[in-house]
N, C-alpha and C positions, 0 to 999 in steps of 0.2 A: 227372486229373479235379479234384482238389482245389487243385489249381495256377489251373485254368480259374474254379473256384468266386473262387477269392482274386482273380483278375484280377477281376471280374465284379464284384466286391463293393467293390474298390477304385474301379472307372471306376463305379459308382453312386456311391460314397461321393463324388468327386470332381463327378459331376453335380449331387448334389443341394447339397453344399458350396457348388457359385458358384452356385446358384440367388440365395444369399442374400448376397449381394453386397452389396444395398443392403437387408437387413433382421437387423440385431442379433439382438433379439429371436426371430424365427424362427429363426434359429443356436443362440442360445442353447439354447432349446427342445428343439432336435434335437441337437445336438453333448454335452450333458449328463445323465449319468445321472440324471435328476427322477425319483423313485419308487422308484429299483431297493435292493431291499433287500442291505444289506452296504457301502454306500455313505455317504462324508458329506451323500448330498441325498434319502437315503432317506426324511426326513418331508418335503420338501420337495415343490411341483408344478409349480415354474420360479423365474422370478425376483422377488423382491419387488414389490410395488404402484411403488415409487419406481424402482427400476429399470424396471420396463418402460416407468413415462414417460418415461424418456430416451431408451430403446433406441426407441419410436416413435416420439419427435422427431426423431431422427436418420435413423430411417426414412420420413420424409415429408419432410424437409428437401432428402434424397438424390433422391426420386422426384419431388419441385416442381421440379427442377433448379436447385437452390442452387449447385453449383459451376462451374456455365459462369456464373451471371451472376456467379462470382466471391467467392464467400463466403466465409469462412472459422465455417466452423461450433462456433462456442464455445457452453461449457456450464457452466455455474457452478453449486456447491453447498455451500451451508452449511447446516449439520447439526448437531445434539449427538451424542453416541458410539453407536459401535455399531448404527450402521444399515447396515452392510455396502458401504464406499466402495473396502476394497481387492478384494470380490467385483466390483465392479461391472468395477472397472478387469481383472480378470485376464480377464473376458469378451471386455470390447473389445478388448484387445491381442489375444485368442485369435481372434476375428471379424476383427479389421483382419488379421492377420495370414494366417489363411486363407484368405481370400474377395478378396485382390487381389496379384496379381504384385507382385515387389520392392516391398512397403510397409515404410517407414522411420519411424521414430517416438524418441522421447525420454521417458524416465519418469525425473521428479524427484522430491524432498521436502522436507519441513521441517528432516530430518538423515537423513545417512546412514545411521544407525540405521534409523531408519523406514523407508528405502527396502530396506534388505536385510532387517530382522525382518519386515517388516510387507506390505509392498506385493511385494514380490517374493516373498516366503513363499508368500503367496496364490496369485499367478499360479503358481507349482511345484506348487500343490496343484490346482489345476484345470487345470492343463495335461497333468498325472497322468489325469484324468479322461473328459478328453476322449477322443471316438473317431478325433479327429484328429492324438494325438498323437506317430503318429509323421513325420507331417510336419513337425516342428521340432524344435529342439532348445533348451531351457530349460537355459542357465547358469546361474552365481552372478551376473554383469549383463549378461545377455543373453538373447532367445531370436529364432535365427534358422532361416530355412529351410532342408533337407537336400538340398535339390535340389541338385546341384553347381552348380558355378562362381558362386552365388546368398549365399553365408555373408556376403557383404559388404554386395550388394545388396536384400536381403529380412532385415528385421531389428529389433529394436526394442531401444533399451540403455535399461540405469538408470545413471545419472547425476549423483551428488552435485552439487548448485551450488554456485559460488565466483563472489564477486564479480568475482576476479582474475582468473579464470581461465572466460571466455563463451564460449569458441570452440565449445565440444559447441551452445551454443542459439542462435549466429550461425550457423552451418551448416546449418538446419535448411532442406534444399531436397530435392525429389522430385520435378521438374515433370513435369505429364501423369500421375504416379499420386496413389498414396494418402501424406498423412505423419499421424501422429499426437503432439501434444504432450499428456504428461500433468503436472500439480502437483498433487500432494498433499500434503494438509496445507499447501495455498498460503499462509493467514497469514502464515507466519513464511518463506516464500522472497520473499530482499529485489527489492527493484522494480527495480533494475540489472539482472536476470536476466529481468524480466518484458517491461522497455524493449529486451531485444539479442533477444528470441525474436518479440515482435511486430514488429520491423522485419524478421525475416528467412521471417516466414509471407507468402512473396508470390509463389509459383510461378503462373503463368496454369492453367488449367484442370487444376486439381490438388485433389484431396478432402484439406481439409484440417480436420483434427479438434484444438480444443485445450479440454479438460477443467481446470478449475483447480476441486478439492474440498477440502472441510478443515472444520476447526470455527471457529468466527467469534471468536477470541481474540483479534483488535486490531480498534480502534476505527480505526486508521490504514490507510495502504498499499494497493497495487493489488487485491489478495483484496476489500478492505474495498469499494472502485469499482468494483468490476464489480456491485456492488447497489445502486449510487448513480448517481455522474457516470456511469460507463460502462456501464450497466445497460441501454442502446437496443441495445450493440453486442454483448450475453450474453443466450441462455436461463437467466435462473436462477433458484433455485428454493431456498428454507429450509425444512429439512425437522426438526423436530419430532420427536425420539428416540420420544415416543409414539404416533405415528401411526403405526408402522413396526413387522411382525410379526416376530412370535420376541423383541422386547424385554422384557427383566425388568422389569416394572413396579413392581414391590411396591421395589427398588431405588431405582429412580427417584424414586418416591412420596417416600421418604424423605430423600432428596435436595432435592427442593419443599420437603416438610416444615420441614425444620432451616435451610435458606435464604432462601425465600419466591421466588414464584414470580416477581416483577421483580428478584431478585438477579443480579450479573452471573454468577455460578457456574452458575444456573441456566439464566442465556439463553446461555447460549455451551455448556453440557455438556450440555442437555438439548435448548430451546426452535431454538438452533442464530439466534440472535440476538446479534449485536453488541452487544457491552458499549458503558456510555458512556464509559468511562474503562478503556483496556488495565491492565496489571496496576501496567507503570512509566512508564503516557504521564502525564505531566505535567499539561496541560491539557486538559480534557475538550471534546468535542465539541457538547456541548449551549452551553458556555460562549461556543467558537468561531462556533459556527453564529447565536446569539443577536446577536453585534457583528457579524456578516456583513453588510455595507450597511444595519445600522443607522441611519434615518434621526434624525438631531440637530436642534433647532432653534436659530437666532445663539445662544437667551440660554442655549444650555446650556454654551455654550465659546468665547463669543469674548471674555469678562472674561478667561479664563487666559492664562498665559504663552506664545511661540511658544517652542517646542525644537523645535532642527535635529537632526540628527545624521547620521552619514556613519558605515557598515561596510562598508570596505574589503574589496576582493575577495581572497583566501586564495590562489585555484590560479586556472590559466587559463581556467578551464571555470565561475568562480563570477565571478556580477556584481557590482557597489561600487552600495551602495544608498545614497542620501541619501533621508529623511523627515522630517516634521514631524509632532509632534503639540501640538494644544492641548486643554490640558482631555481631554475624552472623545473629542476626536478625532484621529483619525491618517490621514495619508496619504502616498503614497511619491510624493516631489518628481521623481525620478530614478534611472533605472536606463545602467548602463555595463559594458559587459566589464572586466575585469582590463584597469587604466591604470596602468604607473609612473610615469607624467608626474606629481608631486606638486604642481607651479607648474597644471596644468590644470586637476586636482581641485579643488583652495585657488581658482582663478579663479571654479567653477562654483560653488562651497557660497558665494562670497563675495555674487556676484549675487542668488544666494537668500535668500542674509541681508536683505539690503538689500532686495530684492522685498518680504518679507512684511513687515519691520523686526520680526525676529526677535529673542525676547529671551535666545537663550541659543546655543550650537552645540555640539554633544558630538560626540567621534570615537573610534573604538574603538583605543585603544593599540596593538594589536598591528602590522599594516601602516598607519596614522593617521601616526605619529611626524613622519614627514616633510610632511604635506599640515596638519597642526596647527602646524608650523615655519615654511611660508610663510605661514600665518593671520598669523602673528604678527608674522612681518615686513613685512605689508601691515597692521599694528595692528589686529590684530584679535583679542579675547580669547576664542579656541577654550578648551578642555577636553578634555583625553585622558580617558577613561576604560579603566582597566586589569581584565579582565576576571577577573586571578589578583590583585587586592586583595583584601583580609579585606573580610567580608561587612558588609552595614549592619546584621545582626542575629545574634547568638551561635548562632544556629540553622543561618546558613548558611556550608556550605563558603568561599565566595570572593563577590568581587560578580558575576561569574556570574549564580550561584544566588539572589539576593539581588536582580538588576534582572530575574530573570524572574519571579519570584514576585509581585513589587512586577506586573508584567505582569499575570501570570495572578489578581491581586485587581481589576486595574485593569479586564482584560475583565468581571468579575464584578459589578461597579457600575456598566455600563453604559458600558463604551469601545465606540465605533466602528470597522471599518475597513473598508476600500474592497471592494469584491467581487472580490475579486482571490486565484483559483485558491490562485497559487503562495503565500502570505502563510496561508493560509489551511491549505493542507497543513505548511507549515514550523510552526506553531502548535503543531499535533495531532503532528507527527511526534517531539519531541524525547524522549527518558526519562528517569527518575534513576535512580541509580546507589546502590545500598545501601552501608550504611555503620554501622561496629559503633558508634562514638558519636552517630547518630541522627542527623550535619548535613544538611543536601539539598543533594544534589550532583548534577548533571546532568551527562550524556554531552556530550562535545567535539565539535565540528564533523567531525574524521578519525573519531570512535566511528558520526555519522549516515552519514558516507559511508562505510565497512566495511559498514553494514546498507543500501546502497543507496538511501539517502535525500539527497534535493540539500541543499548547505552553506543552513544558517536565515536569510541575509543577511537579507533585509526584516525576519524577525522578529525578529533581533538590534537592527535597526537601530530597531525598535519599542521594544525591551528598554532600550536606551543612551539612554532618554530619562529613565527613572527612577531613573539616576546619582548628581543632586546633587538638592538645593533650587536652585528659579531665583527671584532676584529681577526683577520685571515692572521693567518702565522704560516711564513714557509717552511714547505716540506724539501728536506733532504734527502734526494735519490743517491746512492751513488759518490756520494762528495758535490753532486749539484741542487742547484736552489732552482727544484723542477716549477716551482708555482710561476715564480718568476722568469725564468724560461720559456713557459706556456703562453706569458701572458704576451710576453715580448714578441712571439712567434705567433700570437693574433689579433698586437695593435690594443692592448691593453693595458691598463693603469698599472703603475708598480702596485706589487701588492705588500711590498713594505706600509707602503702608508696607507695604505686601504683600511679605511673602517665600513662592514657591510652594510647597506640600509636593508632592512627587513623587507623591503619589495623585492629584490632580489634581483 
């Protein structure tokens, strides 16, 4: 009889279980002890105000039929602490997992740390809870179904990311069922990991779920675009440590208190808002966004000097950028895959010369040497600039640090530059690098791409212009000395005797 009872109880449990197929929320509800005293959810009467908006976006996303036209159902969340993000995630895993045949999935984080203290911790403690739990089986990084011959096919792993090593987030196929991608604490999971999991979320009619949650701790990176550029292709949603029950407020408070309520401490721990400036990003975003297709009028740059410059491509996968800037403005003459043809390069920057009658040309030393070589034997006086030369100022590491600063003063007084994505991300993405005698030293081209960020060419090649002092040389229109003409015609210095200063 009791045998009968147990059958009975189980083929209920399993009816009402795929009832909920396509609703979170009513799983959760049912699947968790809410109320029961002796329980961690015994003050509890479901899931938070913030969670249940997900759980029913998800559940009306499912019932509009989002996955036949093809969706992929993303859900973005930026938060200050403590709003319960790894509760959220051990539901879903617990709901994806019960409520659909072989569903496969992937749960990452910010460090492995995180993923095993924090985010798998949780899932072990509601999986514990569940009345479903003995349908699985919760590892140290794993938790798969019991059913035989299924331990491979039904399953969700955690997953430290490594740039080197994407194969766990190219793999990521299940067609015709369920897959689930989670990132947590996605800030700081670099954009290499983000670019190999979105080209491989493409199964045909397949429920596909990808969560990227965390606290809003950089101003840069893909976390930071899914509430910006890419914010048409995300549900998402900043959720405010205060708004959200069970939080210690009086804590909080204190916190606002002692920092002020637009501090970055604050918008990113509490308010669950992007900083303007990450802790070690270099140039601020306000700065960036300010010379973003900044519109210039002639007389605000065409008295200055033209500088070329040319940053050669590093790896096969980075472009060789030539630009120009004059005065306040800048803009990229030329882009090329990695060319060792140094006579080809030296041909193109030469015509460009000659094009604008340009009064200076800089080339970044490092792969430069040679394309600065035929300059010169077609007479032409290029300029290498060496990236590991002592700095123009005792304060900086090398000239590095020293032509990007000279940059980042230059965006600040109103330089220009084109509206161009890429130029724009390489700006905001670069960092510095701490140092016991206080010089500023910024991360190398191999440090951006270890963090999954593309080599800075354009904005190197933006950088390499504030090198030297250039002296103008007049141009001859016509039989006229038009620099000097222009200049006279808007109350400016001869440019006979003009030597430029690099600020422009």
């Amino acid at each position: 009889m009791q045998t009968n009872r147990k059958a009975d109880y189980e083929a209920r449990l399993r009816s009402d279980i795929g009832a909920f197929h396509d609703d979170p929320l009513g799983y959760a509800l049912y699947n968790f002890p809410w109320g029961v005293r002796g329980t961690p959810l015994e003050k509890h009467k479901g899931p938070r105000a913030w969670q249940r908006r997900r759980m029913i976006k998800m559940r009306d996303a499912l019932r509009s039929g989002a996955v036949s036209k093809g969706e992929v159902l993303r859900h973005s969340v930026a938060s200050g602490h403590g709003i319960g993000k790894s509760a959220f995630f051990a539901m879903i895993i617990m709901w994806a997992m019960d409520t659909a045949v072989d569903t496969r999935g992937v749960v990452t984080a910010n460090t492995e740390t995180q993923l095993r203290t924090k985010t798998w911790a949780e899932l072990s403690k509601w999986h514990g809870m569940a009345l479903t739990r003995h349908w699985t089986t919760c590892a140290a990084t794993s938790i798969h179904s019991n059913l035989p011959k299924h331990e491979k096919t039904w399953r969700i792993d955690a997953v430290p990311w490594s740039e080197q090593n994407t194969e766990a987030f190219a793999g990521l196929h299940n067609e015709g069922k369920r897959l689930v991608l989670i990132f947590d604490e996605a800030s700081a999971i670099a954009d290499k990991v983000w670019e190999v999991a979105q080209g491989a979320l493409t199964d045909k009619d397949t429920e596909i779920f990808w969560f990227a949650f965390g606290n809003a701790t950089r101003a840069t990176g893909r976390f930071r675009e899914c509430f910006r550029k890419e914010k048409a292709n995300w549900d998402h949603e900043q959720i405010d440590s205060r708004t959200v029950e069970g939080i210690n407020l009086v804590e909080i408070q204190k916190l606002v208190d002692t920092h002020g309520e637009d501090s970055d401490i604050v918008k990113v721990r509490v308010r669950g808002v992007f900083p303007v400036l990450s802790a070690k990003q270099f140039i601020s975003e306000k700065d960036v966004d300010a010379a973003f297709g900044r519109h210039l009028k002639p007389e605000q740059y065409e008295w200055a000097p033209k500088i070329i410059t040319c940053d050669p491509a590093w790896s096969g996968d980075d472009p060789l950028v030539i630009g120009m800037r004059q005065g306040l403005r800048f803009q990229v003459l030329h882009t090329m895959a990695k060319n060792d043809d140094d006579v080809a390069v030296a041909n193109i920057i030469a015509r460009l010369e000659d094009q604008h009658l340009a009064d200076a040309v800089f080339i970044d030393f490092g792969y430069g040497t040679g394309i600065a070589s035929i300059g010169r034997s077609l007479g032409r006086d290029w300029r290498l600039v060496n990236f590991g030369d002592a700095g123009l100022d005792p304060g900086d590491l090398n000239m590095r640090a020293s032509i990007w600063r000279l940059m980042r003063d230059w965006l600040k007084q109103g330089g220009s530059i084109e509206e161009d994505q890429e130029l724009r991300d390489e700006l905001l993405g670069i960092e510095t690098k701490p140092r016991l005698d206080g010089k500023l030293q910024l991360e190398s081209k191999e440090e951006m791409k270890r963090r999954g960020l593309p080599s800075p060419n354009k904005a190197d090649s933006l950088a390499i212009s504030f090198a030297y002092p250039v002296q103008a040389k007049p141009r001859h229109i016509d039989g006229t000395l038009a620099a000097v003409a222009h200049l006279d015609r808007y109350g400016g210095p001869s440019r006979d005797a003009e030597v430029y200063n690099p600020m422009g």
